[in-house]
N, C-alpha and C positions, 0 to 999 in steps of 0.2 A: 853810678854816674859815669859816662862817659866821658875821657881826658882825649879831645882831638883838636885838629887845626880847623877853624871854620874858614867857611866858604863861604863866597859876599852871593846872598840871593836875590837870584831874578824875581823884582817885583809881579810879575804873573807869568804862570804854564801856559804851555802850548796848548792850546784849545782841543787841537785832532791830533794828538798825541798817538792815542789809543784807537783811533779810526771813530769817536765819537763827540759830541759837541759837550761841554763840563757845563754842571748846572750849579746854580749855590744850592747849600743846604746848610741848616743850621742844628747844631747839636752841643751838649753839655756836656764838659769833661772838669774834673780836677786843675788844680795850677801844675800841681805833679807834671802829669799827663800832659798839659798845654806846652812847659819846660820841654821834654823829653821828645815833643812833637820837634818844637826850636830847635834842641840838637842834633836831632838826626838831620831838619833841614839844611843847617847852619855846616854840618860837617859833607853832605853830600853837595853843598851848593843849589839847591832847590827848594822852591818854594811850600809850606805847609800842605794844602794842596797835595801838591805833588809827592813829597814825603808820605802824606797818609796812602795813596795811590801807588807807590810800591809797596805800601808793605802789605796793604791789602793782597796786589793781586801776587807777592813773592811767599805767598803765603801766613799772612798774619792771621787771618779769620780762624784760619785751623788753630793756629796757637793760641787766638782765644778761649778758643774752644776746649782745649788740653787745660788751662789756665784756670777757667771755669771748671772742671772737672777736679784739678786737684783740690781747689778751693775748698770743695764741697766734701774731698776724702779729709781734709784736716783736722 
């Protein structure tokens, strides 16, 4: 669990952020996972959203992917 200072978030992203218009989409995660979204949003000052959208594109897919992998060596 991460111990940091939060950051008060901006009710919604900037739409063209990324040179692109943000669509909803809805998907199923854990409370875990939901929590963890919170605190990275809460600690960067940005919205969930936005939190899921860095760590996508700063590289999280790959680390899913590692994650999945060792899963499966255990």
């Amino acid at each position: 669990m991460m111990s940091t200072i939060a950051m008060p978030r901006p009710k919604k992203s900037a739409p063209m952020k990324y040179g692109q218009h943000k669509k909803p989409y809805q998907f199923t995660i854990t409370d875990d996972a939901s929590q963890m979204i919170d605190e990275v949003a809460d600690t960067l000052g940005v919205t969930r959203s936005e939190a899921l959208e860095m760590a996508i594109r700063g590289g999280g897919m790959k680390a899913a992917i590692e994650f999945a992998a060792k899963k499966e060596g255990d």
